[in-house]
C-alpha positions in Angstrom: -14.0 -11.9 6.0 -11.4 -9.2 4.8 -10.2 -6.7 7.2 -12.1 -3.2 6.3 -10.1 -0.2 6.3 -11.6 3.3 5.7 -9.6 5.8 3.9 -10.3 9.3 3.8 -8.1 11.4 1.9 -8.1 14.1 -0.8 -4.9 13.9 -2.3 -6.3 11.6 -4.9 -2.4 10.2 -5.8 -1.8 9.3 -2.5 -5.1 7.9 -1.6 -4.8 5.8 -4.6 -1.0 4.7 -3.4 -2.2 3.8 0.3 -5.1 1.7 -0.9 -3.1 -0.4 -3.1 -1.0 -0.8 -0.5 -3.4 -2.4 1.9 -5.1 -4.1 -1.0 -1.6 -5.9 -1.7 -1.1 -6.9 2.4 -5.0 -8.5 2.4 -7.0 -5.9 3.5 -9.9 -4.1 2.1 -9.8 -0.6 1.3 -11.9 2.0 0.4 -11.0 5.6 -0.1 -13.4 8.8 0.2 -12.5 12.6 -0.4 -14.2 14.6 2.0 -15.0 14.6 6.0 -18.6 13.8 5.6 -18.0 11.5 3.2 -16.0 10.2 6.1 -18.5 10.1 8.7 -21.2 8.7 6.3 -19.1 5.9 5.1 -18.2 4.9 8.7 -21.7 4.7 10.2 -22.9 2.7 7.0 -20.0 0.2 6.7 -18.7 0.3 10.1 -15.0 -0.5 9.2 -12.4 -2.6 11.3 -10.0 1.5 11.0 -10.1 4.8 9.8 -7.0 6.2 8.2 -8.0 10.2 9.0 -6.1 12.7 6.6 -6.4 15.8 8.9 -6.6 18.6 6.5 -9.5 17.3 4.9 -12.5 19.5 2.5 -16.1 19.8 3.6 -15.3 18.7 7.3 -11.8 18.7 8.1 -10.3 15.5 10.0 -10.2 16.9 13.4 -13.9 16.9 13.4 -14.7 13.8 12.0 -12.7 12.5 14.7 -14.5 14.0 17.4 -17.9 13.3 15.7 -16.8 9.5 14.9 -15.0 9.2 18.6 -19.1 10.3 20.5 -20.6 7.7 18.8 -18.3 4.8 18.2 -14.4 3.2 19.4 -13.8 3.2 15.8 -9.6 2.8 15.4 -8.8 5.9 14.1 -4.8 6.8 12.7 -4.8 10.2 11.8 -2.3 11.7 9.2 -1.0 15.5 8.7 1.5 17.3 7.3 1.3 19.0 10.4 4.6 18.9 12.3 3.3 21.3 15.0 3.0 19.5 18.2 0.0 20.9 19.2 -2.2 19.7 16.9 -0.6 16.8 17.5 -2.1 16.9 21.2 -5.3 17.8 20.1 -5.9 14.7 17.8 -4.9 12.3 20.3 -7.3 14.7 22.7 -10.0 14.1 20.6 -9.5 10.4 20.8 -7.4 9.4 17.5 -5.8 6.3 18.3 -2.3 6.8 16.9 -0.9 9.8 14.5 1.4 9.9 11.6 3.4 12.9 10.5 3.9 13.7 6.6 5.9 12.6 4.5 5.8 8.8 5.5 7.0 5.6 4.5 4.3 3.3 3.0 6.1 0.3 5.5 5.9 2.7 8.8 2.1 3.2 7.7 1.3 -0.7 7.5 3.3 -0.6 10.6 0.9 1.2 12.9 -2.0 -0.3 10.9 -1.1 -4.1 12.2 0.1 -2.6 15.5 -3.2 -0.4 15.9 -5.2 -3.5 14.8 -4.0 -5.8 17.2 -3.8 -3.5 20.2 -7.9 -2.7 19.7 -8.4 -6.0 19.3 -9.5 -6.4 15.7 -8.4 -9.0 13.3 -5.4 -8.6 11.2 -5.7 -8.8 7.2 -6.5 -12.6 6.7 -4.4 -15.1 5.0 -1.0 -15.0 3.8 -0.4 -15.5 0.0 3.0 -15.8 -1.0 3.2 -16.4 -5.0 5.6 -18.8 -6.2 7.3 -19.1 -10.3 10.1 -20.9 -10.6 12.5 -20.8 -7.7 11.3 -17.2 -7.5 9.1 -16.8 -4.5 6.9 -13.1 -3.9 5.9 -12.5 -0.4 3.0 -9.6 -0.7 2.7 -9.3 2.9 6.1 -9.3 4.2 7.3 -7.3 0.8 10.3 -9.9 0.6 11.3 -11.9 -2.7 13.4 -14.8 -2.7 15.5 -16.6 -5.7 16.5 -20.2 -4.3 15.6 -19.8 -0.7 18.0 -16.7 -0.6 16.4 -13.4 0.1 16.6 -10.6 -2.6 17.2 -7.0 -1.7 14.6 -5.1 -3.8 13.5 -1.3 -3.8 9.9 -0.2 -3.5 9.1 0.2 -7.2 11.2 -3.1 -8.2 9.0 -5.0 -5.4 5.6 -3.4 -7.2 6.8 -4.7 -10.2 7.8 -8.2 -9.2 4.4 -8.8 -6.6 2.5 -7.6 -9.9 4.7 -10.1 -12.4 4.2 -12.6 -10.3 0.0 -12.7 -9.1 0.2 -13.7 -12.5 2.6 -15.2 -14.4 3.1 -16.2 -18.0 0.7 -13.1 -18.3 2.3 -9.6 -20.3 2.1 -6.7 -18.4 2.9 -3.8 -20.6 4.7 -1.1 -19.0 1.7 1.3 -18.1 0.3 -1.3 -16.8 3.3 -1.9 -14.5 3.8 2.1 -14.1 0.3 2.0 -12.1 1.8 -0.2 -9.5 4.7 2.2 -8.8 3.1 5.1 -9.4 2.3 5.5 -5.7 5.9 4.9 -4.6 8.0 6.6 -7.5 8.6 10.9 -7.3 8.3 11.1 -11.1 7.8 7.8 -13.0 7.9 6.9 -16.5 8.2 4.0 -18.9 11.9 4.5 -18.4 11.5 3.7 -14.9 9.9 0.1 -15.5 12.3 -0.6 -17.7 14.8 0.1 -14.9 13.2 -1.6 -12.6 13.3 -5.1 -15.1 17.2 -4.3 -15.5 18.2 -3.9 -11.9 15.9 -7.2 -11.3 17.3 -9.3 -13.8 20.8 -8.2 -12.4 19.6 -9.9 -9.4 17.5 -12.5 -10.6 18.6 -14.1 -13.9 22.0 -16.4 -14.6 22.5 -13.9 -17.1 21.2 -11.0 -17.0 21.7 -10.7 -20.9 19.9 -13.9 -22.1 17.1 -13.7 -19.2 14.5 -16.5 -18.9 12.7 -15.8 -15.8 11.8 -11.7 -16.5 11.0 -11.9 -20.1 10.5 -9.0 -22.8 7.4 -9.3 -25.4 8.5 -7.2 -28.0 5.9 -4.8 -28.8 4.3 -5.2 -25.2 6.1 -5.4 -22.5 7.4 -8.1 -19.8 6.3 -11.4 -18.0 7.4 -13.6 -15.6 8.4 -16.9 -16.3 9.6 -20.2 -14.5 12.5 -19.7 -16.0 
C-alpha cells in the first residue's frame, strides 16, 4: 500500500508541482484548496502526512493544525511564506511536526517528507523503480540518470523530461506534453524550453549530439527515447 500524503494548498501551480513530485518518488498524493477541505479530507482518508500551506482560504492553516493536532498525531509539515519567526513558534506550538519557509526547493521538500516519515514512524513511499533504455538508466526516486554506469549531471527540468522519456520509451511525447512535467519547476516555460532541455541532454547523452539515436525527434510531434 502507497504511502498517502495530504496536500492542502491554494496556489493551484504549486500544488500541482508538489504532487507530481511525490507522485514521481512513489507516494500518493492528493491535493485540496481550502482548510476545511483539509480537515475533512484528513478524518475521511486518514493520510500517512499533511503537507499544511499556512495561508490557506476558508480556514487558514494554523487552524487546521490545531483542530487536526486535538484529535489525531497526524505528521503535519507546514509551509509559509512567512519568514517571521513568530509564527514560526506558533506552528510548532500548535503541534506541526516540522516547518518549511517559502520559496523552497522541491529536493529540501522530499527531504523533510522521508525524514518526517521515518521519525513518526510511518512507512516510506514503497518500492524503488529505476527505468532502464539502453545503457541509459532513470532513477525517479534518487532524481539521478546514468549513461554506462557513469552518473549524468542533469537540471530539474532536463531530469522531468528524461524520468518522463523514459517510464515509457519508444513512446512520442510532444512537447506540451513534456512542458507539463517541468511546468512545476521552470519560472516561465515554453516549447523553447523542451527543446533546450533535448539539446543540453543529447550534449550529454548521445555519441553525437548531431546524429542522436537514443533522444530522437518525430518530426511533426515531438521526441522519444530510444535504446539507442
Amino acid at each position: 500500500m502507497q504511502t498517502r500524503v495530504l496536500i492542502a494548498e491554494d496556489d493551484v501551480r504549486q500544488a500541482e508541482g508538489v504532487r507530481r513530485y511525490l507522485g514521481a518518488e512513489g507516494y500518493e498524493a492528493t491535493v485540496v484548496p481550502d482548510g476545511r477541505a483539509a480537515i475533512d479530507a484528513a478524518r475521511r482518508t486518514r493520510p500517512d502526512l499533511l503537507i499544511l500551506d499556512v495561508m490557506l482560504p476558508v480556514v487558514d492553516g494554523l487552524d487546521v493544525c490545531r483542530v487536526l493536532r486535538a484529535e489525531s498525531d497526524l505528521p503535519i509539515l507546514m509551509l509559509t511564506a512567512r519568514a517571521d519567526e513568530n509564527d514560526l513558534l506558533l506552528g510548532l506550538d500548535l503541534g506541526a511536526d516540522d516547518y518549511l519557509t517559502k520559496p523552497y526547493s522541491p529536493r529540501e521538500l522530499m527531504a523533510r517528507v522521508r525524514t518526517l516519515l521515518r521519525r513518526t514512524g510511518h512507512r516510506a513511499a514503497p518500492g524503488h523503480h529505476r527505468y532502464a533504455v539502453g545503457t541509459i538508466t532513470v532513477d525517479p526516486v534518487r532524481r539521478e540518470v546514468h549513461r554506462d554506469g557513469v552518473p549524468v549531471p542533469c537540471t530539474r527540468g532536463e531530469f522531468e523530461v528524461m524520468a518522463t522519456l523514459a517510464a515509457e520509451p519508444g513512446r512520442v511525447f510532444t512537447r506540451q506534453q513534456l512542458l507539463q512535467r517541468t511546468r512545476g519547476w521552470e519560472s516561465y516555460p515554453t516549447d523553447r524550453t523542451i527543446d533546450m532541455h533535448v539539446m543540453n541532454l543529447r550534449r550529454k547523452l548521445e555519441d553525437d549530439p548531431a546524429q542522436p539515436r537514443r533522444l530522437v525527434t518525430v518530426y511533426g510531434v515531438g521526441y522519444k527515447l530510444a535504446a539507442g
